[in-house]
C-alpha positions as CSV (number, residue, x, y, z in Angstrom):
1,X,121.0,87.4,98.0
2,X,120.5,83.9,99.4
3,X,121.5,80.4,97.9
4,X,118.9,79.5,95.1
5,X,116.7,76.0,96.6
6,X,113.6,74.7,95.1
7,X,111.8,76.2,97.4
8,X,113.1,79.8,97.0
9,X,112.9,79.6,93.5
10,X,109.1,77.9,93.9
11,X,108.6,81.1,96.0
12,X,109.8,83.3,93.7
13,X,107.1,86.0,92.4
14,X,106.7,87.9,89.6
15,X,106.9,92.0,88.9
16,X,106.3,94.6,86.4
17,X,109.5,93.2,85.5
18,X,112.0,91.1,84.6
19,X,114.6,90.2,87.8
20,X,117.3,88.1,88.9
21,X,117.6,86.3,92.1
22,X,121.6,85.6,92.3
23,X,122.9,82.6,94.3
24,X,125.7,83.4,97.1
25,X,127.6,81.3,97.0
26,X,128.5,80.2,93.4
27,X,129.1,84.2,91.8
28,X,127.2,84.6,88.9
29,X,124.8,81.7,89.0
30,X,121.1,83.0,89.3
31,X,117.7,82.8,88.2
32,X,116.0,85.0,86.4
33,X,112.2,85.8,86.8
34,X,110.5,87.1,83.9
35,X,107.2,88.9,84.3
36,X,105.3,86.6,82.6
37,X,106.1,84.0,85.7
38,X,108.3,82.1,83.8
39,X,111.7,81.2,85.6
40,X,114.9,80.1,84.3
41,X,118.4,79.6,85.5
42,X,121.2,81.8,84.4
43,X,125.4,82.6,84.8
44,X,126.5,86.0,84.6
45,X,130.6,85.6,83.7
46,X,133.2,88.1,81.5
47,X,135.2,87.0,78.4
48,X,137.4,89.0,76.8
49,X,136.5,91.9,78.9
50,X,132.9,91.8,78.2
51,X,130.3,90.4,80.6
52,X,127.9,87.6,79.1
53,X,125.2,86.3,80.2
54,X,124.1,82.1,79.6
55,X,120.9,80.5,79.7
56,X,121.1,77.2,81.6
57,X,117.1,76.6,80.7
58,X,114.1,77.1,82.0
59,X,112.7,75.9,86.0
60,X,111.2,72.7,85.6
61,X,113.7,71.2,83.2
62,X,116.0,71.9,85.6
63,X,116.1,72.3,89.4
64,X,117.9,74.1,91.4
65,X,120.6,71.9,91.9
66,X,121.3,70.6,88.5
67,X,121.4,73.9,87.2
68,X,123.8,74.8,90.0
69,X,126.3,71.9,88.7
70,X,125.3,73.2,84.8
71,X,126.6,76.2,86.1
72,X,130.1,75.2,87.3
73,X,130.8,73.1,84.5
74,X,130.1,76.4,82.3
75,X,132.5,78.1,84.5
76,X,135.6,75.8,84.6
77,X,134.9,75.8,81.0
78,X,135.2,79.8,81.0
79,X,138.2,79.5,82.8
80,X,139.7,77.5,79.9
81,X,139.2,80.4,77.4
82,X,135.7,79.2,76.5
83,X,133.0,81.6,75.4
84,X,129.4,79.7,75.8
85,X,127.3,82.3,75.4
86,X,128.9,83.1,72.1
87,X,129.0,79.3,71.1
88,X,125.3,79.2,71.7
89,X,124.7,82.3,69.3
90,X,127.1,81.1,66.7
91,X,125.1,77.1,66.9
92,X,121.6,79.4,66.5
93,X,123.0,81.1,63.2
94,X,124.4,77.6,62.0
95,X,123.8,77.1,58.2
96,X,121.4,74.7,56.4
97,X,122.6,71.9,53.9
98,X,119.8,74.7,51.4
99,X,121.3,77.4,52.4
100,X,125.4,76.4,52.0
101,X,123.4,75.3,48.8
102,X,122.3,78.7,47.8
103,X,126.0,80.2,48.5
104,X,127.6,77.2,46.2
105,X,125.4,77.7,43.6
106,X,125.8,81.3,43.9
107,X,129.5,80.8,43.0
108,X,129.3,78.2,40.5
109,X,127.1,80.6,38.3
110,X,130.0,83.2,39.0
111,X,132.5,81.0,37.7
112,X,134.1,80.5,41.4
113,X,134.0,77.1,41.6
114,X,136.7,75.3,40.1
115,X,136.4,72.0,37.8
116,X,139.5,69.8,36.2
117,X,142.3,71.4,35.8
118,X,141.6,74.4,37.9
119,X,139.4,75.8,35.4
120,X,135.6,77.1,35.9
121,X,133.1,74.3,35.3
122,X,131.3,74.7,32.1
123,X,128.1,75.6,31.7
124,X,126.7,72.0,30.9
125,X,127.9,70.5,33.8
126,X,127.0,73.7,36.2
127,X,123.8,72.7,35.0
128,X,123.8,69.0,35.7
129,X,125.8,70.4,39.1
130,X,121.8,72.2,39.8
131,X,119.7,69.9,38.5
132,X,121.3,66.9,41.3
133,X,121.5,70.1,44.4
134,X,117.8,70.6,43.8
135,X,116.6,66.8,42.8
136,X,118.2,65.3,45.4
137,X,120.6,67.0,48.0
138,X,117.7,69.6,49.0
139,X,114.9,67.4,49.2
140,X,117.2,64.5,51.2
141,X,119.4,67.4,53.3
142,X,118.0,70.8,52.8
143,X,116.6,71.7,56.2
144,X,119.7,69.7,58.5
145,X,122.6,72.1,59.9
146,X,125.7,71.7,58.0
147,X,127.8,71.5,61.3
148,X,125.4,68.7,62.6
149,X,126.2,66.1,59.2
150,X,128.0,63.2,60.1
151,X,129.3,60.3,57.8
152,X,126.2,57.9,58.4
153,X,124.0,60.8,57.3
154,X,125.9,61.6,53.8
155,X,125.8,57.4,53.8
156,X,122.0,57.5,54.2
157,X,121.7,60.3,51.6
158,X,123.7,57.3,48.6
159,X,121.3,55.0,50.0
160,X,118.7,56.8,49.2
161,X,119.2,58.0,46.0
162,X,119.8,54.5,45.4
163,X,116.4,53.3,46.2
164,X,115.1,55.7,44.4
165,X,113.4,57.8,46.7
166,X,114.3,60.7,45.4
167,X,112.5,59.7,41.8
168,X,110.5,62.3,40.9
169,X,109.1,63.8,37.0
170,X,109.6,67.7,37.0
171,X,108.1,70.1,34.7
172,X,111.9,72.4,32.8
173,X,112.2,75.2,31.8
174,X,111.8,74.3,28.2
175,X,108.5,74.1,26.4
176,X,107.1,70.9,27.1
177,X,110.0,69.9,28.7
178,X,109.8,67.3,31.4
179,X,113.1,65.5,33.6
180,X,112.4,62.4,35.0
181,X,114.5,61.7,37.6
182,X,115.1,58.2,38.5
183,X,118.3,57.7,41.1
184,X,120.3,54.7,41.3
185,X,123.9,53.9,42.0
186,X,125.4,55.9,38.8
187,X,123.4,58.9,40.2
188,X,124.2,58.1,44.1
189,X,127.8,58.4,43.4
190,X,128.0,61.1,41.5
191,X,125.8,63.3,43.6
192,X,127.2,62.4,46.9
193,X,130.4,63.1,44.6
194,X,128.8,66.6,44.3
195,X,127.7,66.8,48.3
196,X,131.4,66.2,49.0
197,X,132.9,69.1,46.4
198,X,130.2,71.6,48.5
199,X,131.3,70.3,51.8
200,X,135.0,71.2,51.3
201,X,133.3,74.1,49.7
202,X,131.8,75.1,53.5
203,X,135.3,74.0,55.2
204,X,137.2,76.0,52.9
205,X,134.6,79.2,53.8
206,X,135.0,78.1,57.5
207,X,131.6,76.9,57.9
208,X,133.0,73.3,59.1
209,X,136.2,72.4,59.8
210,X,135.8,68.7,58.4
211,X,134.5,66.9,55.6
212,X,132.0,64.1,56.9
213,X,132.0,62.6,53.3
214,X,135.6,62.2,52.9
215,X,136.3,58.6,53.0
216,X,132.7,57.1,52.1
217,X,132.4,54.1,50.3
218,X,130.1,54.3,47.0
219,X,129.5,52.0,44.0
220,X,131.2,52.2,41.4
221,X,130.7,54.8,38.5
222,X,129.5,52.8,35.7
223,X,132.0,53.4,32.9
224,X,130.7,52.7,29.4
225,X,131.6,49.4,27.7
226,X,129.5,49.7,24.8
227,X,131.0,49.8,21.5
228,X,129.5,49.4,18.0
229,X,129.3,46.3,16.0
230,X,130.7,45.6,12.9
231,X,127.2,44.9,12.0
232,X,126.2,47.9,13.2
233,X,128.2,50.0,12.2
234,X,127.2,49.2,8.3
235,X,123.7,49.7,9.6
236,X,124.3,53.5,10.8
237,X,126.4,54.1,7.8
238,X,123.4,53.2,5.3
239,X,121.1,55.2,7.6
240,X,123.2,58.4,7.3
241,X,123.9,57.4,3.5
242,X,119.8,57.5,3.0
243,X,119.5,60.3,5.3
244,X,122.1,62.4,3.3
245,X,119.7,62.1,0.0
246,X,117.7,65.0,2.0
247,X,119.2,68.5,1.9
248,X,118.0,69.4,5.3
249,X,120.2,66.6,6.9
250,X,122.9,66.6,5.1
251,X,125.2,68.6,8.2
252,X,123.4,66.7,10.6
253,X,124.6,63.4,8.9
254,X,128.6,65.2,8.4
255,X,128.3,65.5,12.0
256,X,127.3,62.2,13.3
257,X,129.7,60.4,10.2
258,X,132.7,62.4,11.5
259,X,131.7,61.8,15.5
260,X,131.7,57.9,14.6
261,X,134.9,58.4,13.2
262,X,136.9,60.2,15.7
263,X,135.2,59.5,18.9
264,X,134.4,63.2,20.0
265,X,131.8,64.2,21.9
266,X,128.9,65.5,20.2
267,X,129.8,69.7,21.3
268,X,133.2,68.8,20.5
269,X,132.4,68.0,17.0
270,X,129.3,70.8,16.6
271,X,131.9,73.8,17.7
272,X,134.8,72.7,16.0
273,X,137.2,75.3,14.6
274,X,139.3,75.3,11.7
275,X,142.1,76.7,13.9
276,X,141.7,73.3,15.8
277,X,141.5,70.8,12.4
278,X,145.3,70.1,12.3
279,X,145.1,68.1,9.2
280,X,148.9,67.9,8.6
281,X,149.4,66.4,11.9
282,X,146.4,64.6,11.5
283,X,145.0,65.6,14.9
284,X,142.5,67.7,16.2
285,X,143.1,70.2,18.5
286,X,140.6,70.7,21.1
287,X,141.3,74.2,22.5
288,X,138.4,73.8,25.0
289,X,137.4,70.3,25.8
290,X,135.8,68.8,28.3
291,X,139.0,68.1,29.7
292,X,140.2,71.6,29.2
293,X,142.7,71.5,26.1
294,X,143.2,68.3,24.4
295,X,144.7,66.4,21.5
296,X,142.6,64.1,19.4
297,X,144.7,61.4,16.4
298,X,142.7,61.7,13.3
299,X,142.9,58.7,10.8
300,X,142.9,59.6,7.3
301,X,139.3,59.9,6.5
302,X,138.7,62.7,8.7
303,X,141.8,64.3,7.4
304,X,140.4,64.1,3.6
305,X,137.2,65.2,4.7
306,X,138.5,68.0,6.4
307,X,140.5,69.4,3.7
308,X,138.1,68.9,1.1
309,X,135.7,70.5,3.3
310,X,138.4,73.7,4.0
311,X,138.7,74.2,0.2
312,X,134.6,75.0,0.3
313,X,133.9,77.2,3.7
314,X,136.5,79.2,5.0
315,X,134.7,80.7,8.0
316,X,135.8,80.1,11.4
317,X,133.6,77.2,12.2
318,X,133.6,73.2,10.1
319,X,130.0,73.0,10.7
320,X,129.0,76.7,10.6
321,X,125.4,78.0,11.5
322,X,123.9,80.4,9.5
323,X,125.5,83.4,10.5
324,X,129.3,81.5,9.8
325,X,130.4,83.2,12.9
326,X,128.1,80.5,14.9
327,X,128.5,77.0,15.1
328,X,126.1,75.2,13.3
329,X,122.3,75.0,15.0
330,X,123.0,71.0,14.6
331,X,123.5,70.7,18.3
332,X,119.8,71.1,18.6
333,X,118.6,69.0,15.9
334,X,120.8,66.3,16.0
335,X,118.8,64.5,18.3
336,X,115.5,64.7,16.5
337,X,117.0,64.5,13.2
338,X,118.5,61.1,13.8
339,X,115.1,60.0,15.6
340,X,113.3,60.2,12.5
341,X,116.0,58.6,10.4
342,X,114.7,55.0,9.7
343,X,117.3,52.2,10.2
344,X,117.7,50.1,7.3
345,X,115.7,47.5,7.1
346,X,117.2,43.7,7.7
């Protein structure tokens, strides 16, 4: 052995081969010459019983006597408890933002991932949960290490989607079907909402031991102002009154005259049971809500309807499909039904 020096290591040949020169005077520090002629600078240590072996880098990037200092600095830390060799192994198998993507998603469609009131997400919003992963996370983050995100990247990422550069027109799954996807701040938030639910996802699984979006400032979800008129109110009311002269729309117009008048949600309405029509409370109760369960105040109109409707279908749904044991087939018409109903004219 001899002490490593530029110009032992320049005079280092290669064999058949690979061999390590080791330095005499620091134990463990040497350089390793691979057959090929390549040389690089190496520190033989034990940790938790086990010898390991760490790769300073390569002769050229670094001499002699940087590596040399590399290689104290390695062992004091080794002296502290620290395992470098295994740290280095652990960074090269460090997740991708895709890939912490694929395991999320993976347990969202299992139900694993928990929504308001510690219940599963539903299937609607799982959906929406996809659609902003693949539109927008993956394209903006996909390919960066989880354990390398900090909180001006996750920043970058709302500004971003709020300039629209994640705008895009994707073909769906549904015949013909087409999403155009547009950004801005309503869908900065709530993605980078999203990014921070799968980032206490990956601390939770160990995978970080922070959340670099906790504390971010974003805009402000737009909350919806917009009420009917008076005016046009009377307008939708003679709409559904001439739509209701056709047979084919005359659910579709119960529907939307009974959503106007309690303020439900659409799905809320469409899968309505009779076990949930509380009509001598005057209240609807929603055994599966958005919000999980939930209680609704009827006024009287819906509580006429509803009992004179009772008196006529029996089965479990209000507005029952075809088979009665289905809620009505509504929820996919309503939308084009009500596009082809004319407003009245002014």
């Amino acid at each position: 052995m001899a002490k490593l020096t530029k110009r032992l290591v320049d005079a280092a040949e290669s064999q058949e081969k690979d061999y390590v020169i080791w330095d005499d005077e620091l134990p463990g520090f040497g350089l390793r010459v691979f057959a090929s002629g390549k040389r690089s600078y190496v520190l033989q240590y034990r940790a938790l019983g086990r010898s390991r072996r760490y790769t300073i880098g390569l002769h050229g990037v670094w001499t002699a006597e940087s590596a040399r200092q590399e290689a104290k600095i390695q062992l004091g830390r080794v002296a502290q408890g620290d395992n470098p060799a295994e740290e280095r192994q652990l960074d090269h198998k460090a997740i991708t933002v895709r890939e912490l993507c694929t395991l999320y998603v993976n347990d969202l469609n299992a139900g694993l991932i928990l929504g308001k009131g510690g219940r599963p997400k539903k299937p609607t919003t799982v959906g929406t949960d996809t659609g902003r992963i693949e539109r927008h996370i993956i394209p903006l983050l996909g390919t960066r290490r989880v354990k390398d995100l900090t909180k001006a990247d996750i920043n970058r990422v709302l500004k971003d989607i709020m300039a629209g550069k994640t705008r895009v027109s994707v073909k769906t799954k549904k015949l013909r079907g087409k999403a155009i996807v547009r950004g801005g701040a309503g869908t900065a938030t709530r993605t980078v909402g999203l990014l921070g639910g799968i980032l206490t996802y990956a601390v939770e699984a160990g995978i970080i031991t922070s959340n670099p979006a906790h504390g971010l400032r974003k805009p402000k979800d737009n909350v919806r102002q917009r009420r009917l008129s008076e005016a046009e109110y009377r307008t939708l009311g003679e709409m559904l009154r001439r739509a209701a002269e056709e047979e084919k729309y005359a659910m579709t117009v119960d529907i939307i005259r009974q959503i106007a008048l309690t303020g439900c949600r659409r799905s809320e309405m469409i899968g309505l049971k009779w076990t949930e029509a509380d009509t001598e409370a005057s209240c609807l109760r929603l055994e599966d809500s958005k919000e999980g369960e939930s209680v609704r105040p009827i006024g009287l109109p819906v509580v006429e309807y509803l009992e004179q409707r009772h008196t006529e279908d029996v089965g479990i749904y209000v507005f029952p499909g075809r088979a009665r044991t289905m809620p009505s087939a509504a929820s996919l018409t309503i939308g084009s039904s009500s596009s082809r109903i004319q407003p009245f004219p002014t």
